[in-house]
N, C-alpha and C positions, 0 to 999 in steps of 0.2 A: 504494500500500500504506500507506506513513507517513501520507501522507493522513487518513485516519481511525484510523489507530494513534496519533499524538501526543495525549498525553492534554492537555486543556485545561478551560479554567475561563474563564466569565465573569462573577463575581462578582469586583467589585471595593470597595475599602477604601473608608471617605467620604473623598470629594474634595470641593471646591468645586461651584458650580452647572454652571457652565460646563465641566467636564469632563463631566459625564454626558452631556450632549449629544455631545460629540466619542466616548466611548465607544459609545454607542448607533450611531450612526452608522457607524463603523468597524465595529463588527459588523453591521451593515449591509452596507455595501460587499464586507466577507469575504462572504458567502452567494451576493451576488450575483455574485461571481468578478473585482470589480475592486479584487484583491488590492495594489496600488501605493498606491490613494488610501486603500486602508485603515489599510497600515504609515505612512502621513505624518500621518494623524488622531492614531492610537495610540503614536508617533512625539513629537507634541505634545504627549500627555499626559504622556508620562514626562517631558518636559523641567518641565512644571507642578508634577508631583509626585515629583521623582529617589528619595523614598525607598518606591516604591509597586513592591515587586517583581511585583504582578499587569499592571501597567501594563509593564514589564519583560519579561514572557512572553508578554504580546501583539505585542510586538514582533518577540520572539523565530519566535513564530510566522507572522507574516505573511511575513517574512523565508524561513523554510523553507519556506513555500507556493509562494515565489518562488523557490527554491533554490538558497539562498545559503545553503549550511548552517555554511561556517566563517563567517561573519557570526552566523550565529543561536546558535553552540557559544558566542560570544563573550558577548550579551548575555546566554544564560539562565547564564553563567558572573556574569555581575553581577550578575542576580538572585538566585545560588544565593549572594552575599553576604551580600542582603539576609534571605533567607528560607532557612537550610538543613537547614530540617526539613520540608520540601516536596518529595512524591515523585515530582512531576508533572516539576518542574524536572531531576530524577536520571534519568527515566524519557524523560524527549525528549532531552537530551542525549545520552543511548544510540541512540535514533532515530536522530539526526544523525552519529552516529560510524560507523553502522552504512551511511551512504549514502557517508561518505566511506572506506568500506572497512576503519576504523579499528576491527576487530573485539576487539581486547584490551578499548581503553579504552570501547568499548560495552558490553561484559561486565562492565566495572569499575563503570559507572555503573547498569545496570540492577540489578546487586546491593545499591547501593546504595539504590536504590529498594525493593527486596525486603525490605529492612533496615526501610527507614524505614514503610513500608505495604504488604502484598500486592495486587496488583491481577489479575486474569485477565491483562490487557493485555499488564504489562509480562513475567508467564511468558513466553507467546505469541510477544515479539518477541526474549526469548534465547533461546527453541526455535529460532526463525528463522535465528539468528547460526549456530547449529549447524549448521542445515541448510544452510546455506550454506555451512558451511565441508566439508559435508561427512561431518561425523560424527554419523548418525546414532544409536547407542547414546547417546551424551551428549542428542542431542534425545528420546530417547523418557525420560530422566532428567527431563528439565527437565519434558517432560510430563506423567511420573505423578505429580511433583509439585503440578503446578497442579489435576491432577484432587484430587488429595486435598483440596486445598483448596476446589476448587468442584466438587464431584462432580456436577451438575445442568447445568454448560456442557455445551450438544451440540457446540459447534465443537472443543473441547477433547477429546471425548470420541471425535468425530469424527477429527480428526486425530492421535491415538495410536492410533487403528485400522488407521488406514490405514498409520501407521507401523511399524506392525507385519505388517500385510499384506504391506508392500514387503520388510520381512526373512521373512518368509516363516513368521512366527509364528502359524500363523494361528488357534487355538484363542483367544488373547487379541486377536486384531482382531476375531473372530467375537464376543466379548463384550462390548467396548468399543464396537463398531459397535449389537449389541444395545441397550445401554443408552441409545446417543444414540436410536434410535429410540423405545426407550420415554420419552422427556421430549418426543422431537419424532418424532410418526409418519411428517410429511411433509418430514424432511429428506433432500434430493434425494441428496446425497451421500453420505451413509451406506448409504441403498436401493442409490446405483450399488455400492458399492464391495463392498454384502454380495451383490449381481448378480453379479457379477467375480470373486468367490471361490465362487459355485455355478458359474459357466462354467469356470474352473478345474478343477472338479471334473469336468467330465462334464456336468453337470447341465443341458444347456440349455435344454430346456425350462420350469426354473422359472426360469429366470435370465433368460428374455426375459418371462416374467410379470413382475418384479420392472420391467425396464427402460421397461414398457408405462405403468409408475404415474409412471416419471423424465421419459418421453419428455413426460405433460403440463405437468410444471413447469419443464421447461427442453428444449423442442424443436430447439433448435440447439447442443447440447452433442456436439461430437467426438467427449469416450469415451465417450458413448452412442451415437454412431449405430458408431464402430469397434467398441465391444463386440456391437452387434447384430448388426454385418456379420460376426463373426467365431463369432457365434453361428450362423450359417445356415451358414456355413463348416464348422464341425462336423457342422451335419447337413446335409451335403453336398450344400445347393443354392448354389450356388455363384452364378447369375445374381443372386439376392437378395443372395448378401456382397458383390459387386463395385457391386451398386448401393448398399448401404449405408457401405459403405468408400468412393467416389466423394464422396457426400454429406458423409461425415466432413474427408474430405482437403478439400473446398470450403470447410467450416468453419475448416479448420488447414490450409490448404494446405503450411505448415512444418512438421509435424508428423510426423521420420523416422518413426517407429512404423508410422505409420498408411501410408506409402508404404511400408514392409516388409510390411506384410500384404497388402496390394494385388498388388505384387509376389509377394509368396508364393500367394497363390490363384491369379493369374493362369500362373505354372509349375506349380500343379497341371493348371490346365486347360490346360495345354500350347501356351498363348499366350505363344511366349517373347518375340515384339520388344517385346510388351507389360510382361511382366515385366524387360525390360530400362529399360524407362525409367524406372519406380516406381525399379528396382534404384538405378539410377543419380541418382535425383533422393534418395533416401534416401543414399545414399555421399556426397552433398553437404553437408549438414548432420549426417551421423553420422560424420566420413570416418575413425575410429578404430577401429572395430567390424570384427574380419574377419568371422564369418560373412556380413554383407552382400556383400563381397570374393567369398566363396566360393559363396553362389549366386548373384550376377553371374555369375559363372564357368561356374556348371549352363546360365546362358540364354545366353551365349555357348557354350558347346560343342552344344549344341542347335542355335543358329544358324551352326553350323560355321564361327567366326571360333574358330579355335585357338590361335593366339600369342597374342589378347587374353585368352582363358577363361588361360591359362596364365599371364600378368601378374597377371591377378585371381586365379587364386591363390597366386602369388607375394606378391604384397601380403596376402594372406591369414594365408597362413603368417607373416609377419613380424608381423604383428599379433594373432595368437591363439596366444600359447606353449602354452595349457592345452589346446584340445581336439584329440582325436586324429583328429575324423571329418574336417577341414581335409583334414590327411594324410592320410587313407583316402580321400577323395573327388579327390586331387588326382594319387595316385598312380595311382587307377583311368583319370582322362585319359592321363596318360602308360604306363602300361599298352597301352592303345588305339591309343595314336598310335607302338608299336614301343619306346618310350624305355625297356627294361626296367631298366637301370642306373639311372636317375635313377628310377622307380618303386620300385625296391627301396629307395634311398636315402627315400624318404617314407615308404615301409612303417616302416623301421626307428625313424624319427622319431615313427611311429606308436607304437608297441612304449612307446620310452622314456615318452611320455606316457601312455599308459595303463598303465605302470607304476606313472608317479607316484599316478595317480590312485585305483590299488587301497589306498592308504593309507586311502583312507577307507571307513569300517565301512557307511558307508548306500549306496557306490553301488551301482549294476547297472548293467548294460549291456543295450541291447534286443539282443532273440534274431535279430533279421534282420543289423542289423548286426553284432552275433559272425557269424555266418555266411556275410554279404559279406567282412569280414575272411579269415576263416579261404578259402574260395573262392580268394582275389585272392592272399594267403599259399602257397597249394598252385600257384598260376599261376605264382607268382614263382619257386617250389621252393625256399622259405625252411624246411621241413622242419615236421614236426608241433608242435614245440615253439612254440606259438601263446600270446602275451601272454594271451586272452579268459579268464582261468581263475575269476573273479569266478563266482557263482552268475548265472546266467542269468535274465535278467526273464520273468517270463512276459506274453507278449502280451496273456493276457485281464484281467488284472489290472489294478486301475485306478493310473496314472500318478499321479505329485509332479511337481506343474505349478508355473513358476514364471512373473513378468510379463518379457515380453519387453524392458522398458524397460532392463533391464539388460543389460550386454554380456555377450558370450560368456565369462563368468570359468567355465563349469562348473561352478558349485558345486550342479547338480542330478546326476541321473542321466541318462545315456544315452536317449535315447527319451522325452524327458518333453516337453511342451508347447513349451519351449523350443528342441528339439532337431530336431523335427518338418520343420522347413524343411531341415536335414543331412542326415536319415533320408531325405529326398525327393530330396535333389541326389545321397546317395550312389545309389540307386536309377537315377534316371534316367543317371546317370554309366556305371554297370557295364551297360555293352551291350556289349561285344564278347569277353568274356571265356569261357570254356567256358562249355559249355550249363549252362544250371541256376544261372547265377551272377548274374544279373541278372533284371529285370523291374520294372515300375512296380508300384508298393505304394499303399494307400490309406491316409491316417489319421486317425484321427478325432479326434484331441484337437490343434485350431489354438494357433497362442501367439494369445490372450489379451495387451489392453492396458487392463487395468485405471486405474480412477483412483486416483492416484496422490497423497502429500500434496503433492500441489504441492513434492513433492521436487523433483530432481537440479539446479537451479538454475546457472544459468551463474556470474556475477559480481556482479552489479549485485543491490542489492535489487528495484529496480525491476521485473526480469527476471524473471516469478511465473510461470512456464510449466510448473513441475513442484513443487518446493517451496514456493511463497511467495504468499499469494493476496492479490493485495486485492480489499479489499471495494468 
């Protein structure tokens, strides 16, 4: 990433004859990647000329190429002596603070540099800080910032779209994505991301037009081939998304997302030892996430291994305080398997969460599930006074879909894009209940795994897997 993010300069002061030779050369040896003999040239020079802070920051730099960043904090700290109206030197020392984690005093120095000169760059790598750290509202600041100031960057214009896409704003990602395409028609990533928001919609059909135009400028892109797969998913051929989800995971074989959808098509098509594995290879690298917990759960009870379906959703429940279909879906097992005491006790756990959750003005609930609830509530003989008192979703009505990359926090509605894998396990879960209270459902709007700005970022800058791209 820092890589080509530290800004540099090889224009140097006049020196004697003999240093230009050793300069030339040393930028030489950088290019060619034999970064050692470069820092010992440029190394030379500064000793020839100690008061040459350009000779200073080549040093600096070689050094960080090599990554040795508290070495390289040090020198461009002695250059920032010699020269401290130089925003290059403010601007990579933030780099470097930022590799050693040291996110304050990176913020301190790239401000500095924002002070002394604006550059795209150095906006770009305090968005990043943020992004890192996690807070996103502060990175979508820093980035309307930088847009104002270069309103014509696509990558800039780009990545506030998309950051916005991920908060789920999506009227202003739809426009900031717009405008990156109009300065660049064939930016790859704007096309996927404005794809990703018609599959969201419904729309899949235009949104695999859209991905046909991505698929030539970059053929081995994961959320391309997972938004494709999940595109055919939607129109429920199903042998097409496992083949194009297959492809994707080959790409990203790490890549939980892409093993949840796999997973998830494959319980639809009612291949559960199959959906067990995705399930399980996704709990590996997500192992925080209950929904995963809780359709593990649906393919183990499928595969009538019960005390494990019953573990996984015990871990389930521990891990998803907010949604209630956990507990609907977990209750319905034990329901099943005679445990009416311990069923009731998850009904009720149900109740209080979808209590909390009537706080909010925008949700709804889907209509199958109020109806499984209320069903499984009448089995229990928990009496008519049913939590579901929310206005009812209507079925045909089109869903607020949100990207699946995020955890089960709930902050959509009941039955939306996201939800779609619960809607399925509570479904295939409720067999043995009175007639009429169960049956396999179909649905047609998959969670979607859109691109993302190279958000949710681990630790490391290095670590560019969701938030942080290098070039």
């Amino acid at each position: 990433m820092a890589e080509e993010r530290v800004a540099t300069r090889t224009q140097f002061p006049a020196s004697t004859e003999s240093q230009k030779p050793r300069q030339k050369k040393a930028l030489i040896f950088r290019l060619e990647g034999n970064i050692q003999e470069s820092l010992e040239l440029f190394q030379t020079c500064a000793v020839l000329s100690p008061q040459s802070a350009d000779n200073l920051k080549q040093v600096a730099r070689s050094l960080f190429l090599l990554g040795k960043h508290k070495a390289a904090i040090e020198v461009y700290n002695e250059a920032a002596k010699l020269n401290q109206k130089d925003w290059e030197i403010s601007h990579n020392l933030g780099v470097c603070y930022i590799y050693l984690k040291q996110f304050n005093k990176a913020q301190d120095q790239l401000h500095n540099a924002l002070n002394l000169n604006r550059h795209d760059l150095t906006y770009i790598m305090l968005g990043k800080i943020h992004l890192l750290e996690g807070d996103l509202d502060k990175a979508v600041e820093i980035y309307k910032k930088a847009v104002e100031f270069s309103p014509e960057n696509t990558e800039l214009l780009t990545t506030l779209g998309l950051l916005y896409l991920q908060l789920g704003i999506y009227q202003k990602a739809f426009e900031h994505l717009g405008n990156a395409l109009t300065y660049d028609p064939t930016n790859y990533k704007a096309i996927l991301a404005a794809g990703s928001m018609m599959q969201t919609h419904g729309d899949f059909d235009v949104a695999l037009t859209k991905y046909r135009v991505v698929a030539c400028a970059v053929p081995e892109s994961p959320p391309l081939w997972n938004n494709i797969g999940m595109c055919f998913f939607g129109k429920k051929k199903y042998v097409a998304a496992i083949s194009c989800l297959k492809r994707a995971n080959y790409l990203a074989p790490f890549d939980w997302k892409i093993l949840y959808n796999l997973g998830l098509v494959h319980l639809t098509m009612q291949q559960y030892a199959s959906a067990f594995h995705f399930l399980s290879a996704a709990i590996n690298f997500q192992p925080k996430m209950g929904e995963l917990y809780m359709l593990l759960a649906v393919a183990l009870t499928n595969l009538e291994d019960i005390e494990n379906a019953k573990r996984a959703y015990t871990e389930a429940v521990h891990l998803d305080k907010c949604n209630p279909l956990v507990n609907l879906n977990y209750a319905v097992l034990l329901y099943n398997q005679g445990e009416k005491r311990s069923a009731l006790a998850q009904y009720q756990e149900m109740e209080k969460k979808v209590n909390l959750l009537k706080d909010s003005s925008s949700l709804e609930f889907d209509s199958e599930m109020v109806e499984m609830a209320q069903k499984l509530g009448a089995a229990l003989q928990v009496g008519e006074a049913l939590v579901w008192t929310k206005p009812v979703k209507d079925p045909k009505s089109k869903h607020q879909t949100t990207s699946t990359s995020k955890p089960a926090s709930f902050q959509q509605p009941l039955g939306s894009n996201q939800a779609l894998g619960q809607a399925m396990s509570s479904a295939a879960a409720y067999r043995t209940l009175p007639s009429g209270a169960g049956g396999t459902s179909q649905f047609t709007k998959p969670p979607s795994l859109p691109l993302e700005p190279e958000p949710a970022v681990d630790s490391s800058p290095s670590e560019t897997s969701e938030q942080i791209r290098e070039k």
